[in-house]
C-alpha positions, 0 to 999 in steps of 0.5 A: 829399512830394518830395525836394529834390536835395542842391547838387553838391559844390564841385569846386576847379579850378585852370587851368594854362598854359604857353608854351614861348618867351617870344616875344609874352608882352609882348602884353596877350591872348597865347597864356597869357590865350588858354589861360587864358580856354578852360579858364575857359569849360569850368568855367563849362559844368559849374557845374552840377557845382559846378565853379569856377575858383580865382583864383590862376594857374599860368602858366609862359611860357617853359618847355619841357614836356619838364622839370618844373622849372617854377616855375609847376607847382612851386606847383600841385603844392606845392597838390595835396599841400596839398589846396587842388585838386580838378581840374587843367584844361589847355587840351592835353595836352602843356601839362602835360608832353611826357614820358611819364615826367614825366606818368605821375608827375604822374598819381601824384601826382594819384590819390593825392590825389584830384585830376582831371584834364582837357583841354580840347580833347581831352575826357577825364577822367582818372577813367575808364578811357577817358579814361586809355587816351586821355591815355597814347595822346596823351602818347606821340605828344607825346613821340614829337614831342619826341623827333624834334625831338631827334634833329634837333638832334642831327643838325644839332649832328653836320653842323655838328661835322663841317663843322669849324663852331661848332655853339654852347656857352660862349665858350672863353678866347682866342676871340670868338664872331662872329655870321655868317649861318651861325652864330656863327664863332670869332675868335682874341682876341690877347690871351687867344690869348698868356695862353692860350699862357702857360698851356700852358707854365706848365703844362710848366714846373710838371709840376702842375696843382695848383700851376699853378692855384695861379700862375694865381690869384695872377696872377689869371688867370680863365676867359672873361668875356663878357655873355649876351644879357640884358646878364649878366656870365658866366664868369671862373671861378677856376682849379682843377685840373677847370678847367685841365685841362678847357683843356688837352685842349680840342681847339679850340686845335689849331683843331679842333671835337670831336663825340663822340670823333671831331676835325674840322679846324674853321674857326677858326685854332689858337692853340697848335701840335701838338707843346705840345699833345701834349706837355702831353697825354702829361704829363696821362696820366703824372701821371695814372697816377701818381695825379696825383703826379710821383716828384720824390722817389721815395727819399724824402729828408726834406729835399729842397728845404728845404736851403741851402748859405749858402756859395754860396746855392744848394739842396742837393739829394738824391743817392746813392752805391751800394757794394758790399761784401765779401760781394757786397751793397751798400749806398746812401749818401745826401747833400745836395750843393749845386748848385754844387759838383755843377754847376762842381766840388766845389772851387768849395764849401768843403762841398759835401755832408752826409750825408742820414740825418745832416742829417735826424736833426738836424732831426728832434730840432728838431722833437722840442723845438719845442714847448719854445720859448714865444716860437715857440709864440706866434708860431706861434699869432697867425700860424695865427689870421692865416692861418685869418681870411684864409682864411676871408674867402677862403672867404666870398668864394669862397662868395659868388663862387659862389653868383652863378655858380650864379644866372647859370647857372640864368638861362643856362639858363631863357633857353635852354629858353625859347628854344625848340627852334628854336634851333641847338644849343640841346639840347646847350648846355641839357645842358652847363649842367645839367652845370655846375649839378650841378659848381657845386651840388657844389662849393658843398656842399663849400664849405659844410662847409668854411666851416662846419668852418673856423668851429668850429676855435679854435686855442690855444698848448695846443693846438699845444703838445699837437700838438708834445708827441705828435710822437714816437707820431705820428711812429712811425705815419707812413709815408715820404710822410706824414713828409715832408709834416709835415716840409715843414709845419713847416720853411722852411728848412734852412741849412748854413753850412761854415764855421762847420759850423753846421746852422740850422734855420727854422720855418714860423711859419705852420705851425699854421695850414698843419697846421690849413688841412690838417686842415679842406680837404684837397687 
């Protein structure tokens, strides 16, 4: 009797494509539907193995191969691990990735699924070992290939730089960028060169980059606007202190183009002179070594710049006298003078100075019977549920602000990688945006949690109450620096009226809400 042959088992094929550009894509038969239409017609010659196309297309057009961020190869390899595909087909090799590394994870990918893999041009496939020995030999020459092209945009990116040429990045406050028949030039824009002056003196005058970030915001100053190629609004990022910093060492303003660690005289004009320039450099590195934290008040005064004389209306500020005694020692007396008295002669002020450890005991005790006055307490709490609202509004809005930026510059960068790798600089420009994306995903994460701790805090008049009742224990745990931050917190002010030899003390009716915005975004 004779046997009838059992049918081939049904072998699933899904077709990827790829392009790097987007160049002809418009067409209605391009290089896809070419690519596509090949691997077609291999499926089709092993039907006899009971091999068939599946109907759903992976095409990524305008994506580098040297990436796997492909939205395309994301859902045919969501469809592998799903057990949807038997064998991938490509038309080359490279279609699929140009990096060895990539590849080989793929690869991994592939056999722990059981799914094939073939080429349609360079006929292999991938379940013998032949056809492995030949796909890793093809992938290294297509990463070979990758990696010249590399170095030569990299060589092309350093003549440039040292040229003293705009060798292509994100536009910097207070320069246009100029299209030329060499490359884009830069271009002093007079009315951002003036604000970008403005902040290098800002900067001088506050000796903070957190308080002049701060000043920056609320004159709602940003970073450069401008509009892609595509017609999308980018730039005009908030200040903060990673921002400010990053234009305050950015050497083009002294008119020079940095590659790697070396400077270059660049073609464009210098908007800020060499000596603020190296002034607030030198300042920059002193804070820094100080821990970002200037030694305005190394002795430590509780009060310093909280104290008023009524008098003259002038700040009190904190001095010391030395003496010594009998047995050879000395001993440091503290004061709070006021700034006239200091300034024309202590005649000019009917009480020029206040003992410090005095004055401060004083405030101390208030702050020890705060929470005894109801009507502060209350006024205290709607103030702190005020401030937290705006606070968060801010925050969403911030949040929502950023989320906008993070889309723009994944946009930024498909449009660069689609680009291609003709474009001058396009590798470090590529690489300057992953860079940003990793800060803008970072900094999104942090707002996050502060969005979501700000939300779970309830602030009530029992609380604050019991905040001021433990003021004595919490007191005694704190050191110097930490004291003076609580003091700063709770006070406003602190007024010395000679006359009368009377002591008033302001709260901060916000302070709740001060103490809790700490609690949730530390600095």
């Amino acid at each position: 009797m004779k046997k009838t042959s059992e049918p081939a088992k049904t072998v699933r094929c899904a077709i990827y494509t790829r392009k790097s550009t987007e160049e002809g894509l418009e067409q209605e038969f391009n290089s896809l539907d070419a690519q596509r239409e090949s691997a077609e017609a291999f499926v089709a010659s092993q039907k006899a193995e009971g091999w068939t196309c599946l109907p759903e297309r992976y095409d990524d057009g305008g994506f580098s191969g040297g990436t796997t961020e492909r939205p395309a190869l994301k859902r045919l390899m969501a469809d592998v691990d799903a057990g949807k595909i038997d064998c991938v087909v490509v038309y080359k090799v490279d279609r699929l990735s140009r990096s060895l590394m990539d590849f080989s994870r793929l690869m991994e990918t592939f056999d722990k699924r059981g799914v094939s893999f073939v080429s349609v041009t360079q006929q292999f496939n991938t379940t013998h070992s032949m056809g492995r020995l030949t796909l890793n030999i093809l992938l290294s020459f297509a990463q070979f290939e990758r990696e010249i092209i590399s170095e030569r945009t990299r060589d092309k990116i350093s003549a440039a730089r040292r040229k003293g040429k705009w060798a292509g990045g994100r536009p910097v406050l207070g320069y246009d960028l100029v299209p030329g028949p060499g490359g884009s030039k830069l271009k002093i824009n007079n009315s951002e060169a003036e604000r970008v002056r403005d902040i290098f003196s800002l900067y001088l005058a506050e000796r903070s980059l957190l308080r002049a970030s701060e000043i920056l915001n609320d004159r709602g100053w940003t970073t450069k606007r401008w509009v892609s190629k595509n017609g999308e609004p980018q730039g005009g990022r908030r200040f903060d202190k990673a921002v400010l910093h990053k234009l305050l060492t950015n050497p083009v303003y002294l008119g020079k183009v940095r590659h790697h660690e070396d400077l270059y005289d660049g073609e464009h004009e210098a908007i800020v002179d060499e000596a603020m320039f190296r002034e607030v450099g030198e300042l920059l590195a002193s804070n820094c070594a100080k821990g970002g934290r200037s030694p305005y008040n190394k002795h430590g005064a509780l009060l310093k710049g909280l104290v008023v004389c009524k008098a003259c209306g002038c700040a009190m500020g904190h001095h010391f006298a030395t003496s010594k005694n009998a047995s050879g020692g000395s001993k440091r007396y503290r004061y709070y003078v006021c700034g006239r008295a200091q300034k024309e002669g202590w005649s000019k002020c009917p009480g020029p100075s206040l003992p410090a450890e005095e004055l401060e005991s004083f405030v101390i005790g208030e702050l020890r019977t705060l929470g005894e006055d109801n009507e502060l307490v209350r006024d205290a709490v709607l103030a702190a549920q005020a401030t937290l609202r705006e606070r968060l509004v801010s925050l969403e809005n911030d949040r929502d602000a950023l989320g906008v930026e993070q889309d723009a510059a994944r946009t930024e960068l498909r449009d660069i990688v689609a680009e291609g790798r003709d474009r001058n600089g396009s590798a470090a420009v590529a690489a300057e945006l992953r860079e940003r994306i990793r800060d803008l995903d970072a900094r999104s994460r942090r707002l996050d949690a502060r969005l979501a701790a700000m939300r779970d805090r309830v602030l009530d008049e029992d609380e604050l109450v019991g905040a001021l009742e433990a003021f004595d224990p919490l007191w005694e745990q704190l050191n110097t620096k930490e004291r003076e931050r609580l003091v700063r917190l709770l006070v406003k002010r602190v007024e010395w009226d000679a006359e009368t030899e009377t002591i008033t003390v302001a709260f901060n009716a916000e302070a709740a809400a001060v103490v809790e915005a700490e609690a949730v975004c530390p600095n």
